[in-house]
N, C-alpha and C positions, 0 to 999 in steps of 0.2 A: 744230376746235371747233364749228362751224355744225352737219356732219356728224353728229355727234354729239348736238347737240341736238335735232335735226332726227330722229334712231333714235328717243332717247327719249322726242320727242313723237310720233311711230307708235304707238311701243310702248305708253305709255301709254293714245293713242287705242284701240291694240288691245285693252287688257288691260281697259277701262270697257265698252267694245260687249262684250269677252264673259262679265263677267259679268252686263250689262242681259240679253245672250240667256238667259244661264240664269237669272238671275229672273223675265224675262217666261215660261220654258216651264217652271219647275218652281214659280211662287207666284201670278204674277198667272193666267195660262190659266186653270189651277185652280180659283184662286178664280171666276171670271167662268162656267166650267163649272156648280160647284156651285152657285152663283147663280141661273142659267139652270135647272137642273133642280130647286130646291127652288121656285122662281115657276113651272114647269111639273106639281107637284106639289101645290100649291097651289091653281091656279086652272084649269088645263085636264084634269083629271079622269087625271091620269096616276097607273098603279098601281104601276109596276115599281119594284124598289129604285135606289139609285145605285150605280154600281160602284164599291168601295173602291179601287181601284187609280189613279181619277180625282183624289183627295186623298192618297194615299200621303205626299206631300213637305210635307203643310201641317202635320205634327204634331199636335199633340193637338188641334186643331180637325176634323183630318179623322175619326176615330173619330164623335165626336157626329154630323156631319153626316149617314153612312150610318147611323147607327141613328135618327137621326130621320126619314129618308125610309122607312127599313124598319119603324116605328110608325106612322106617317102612313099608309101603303100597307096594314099589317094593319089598324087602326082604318078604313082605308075600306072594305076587302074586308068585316067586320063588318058593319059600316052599311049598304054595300047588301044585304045578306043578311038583315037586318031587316025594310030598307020592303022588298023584294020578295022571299020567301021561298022561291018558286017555281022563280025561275031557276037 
């Protein structure tokens, strides 16, 4: 009976660690990534898109996310084409 109890609280322990693993590497990461690259896009002059594939797992939040880095990036590419015409 101990025996027993004792599997099931392994098991248990096992089966909460891996789903924490897989929501920390397919929700939180993610999110903490696209966070990091939309404050990088934002305020240190970064032009590139974001890779879709970085949000694949967040659902319909991940869509928005690359098409706002990739408006943010055409509207800046604009702008500087504006004040300096030349380059």
């Amino acid at each position: 009976m101990l025996t027993a109890g004792l599997l099931a609280g392994f098991g248990i322990f096992a089966l909460a660690a891996f789903v924490w693993r897989l929501f920390d590497e397919n929700v939180a990461r993610p999110i903490d990534t696209v966070a990091a690259a939309l404050r990088a896009r934002a305020h240190g002059g970064v032009h590139d898109e974001l890779e879709p594939e970085v949000a694949r797992y967040l659902g319909d939040p991940g869509g928005p996310f690359s098409r706002r880095t990739r408006r943010s990036a055409t509207w800046r590419r604009r702008s500087a084409l504006r004040r300096h015409p030349g380059r």
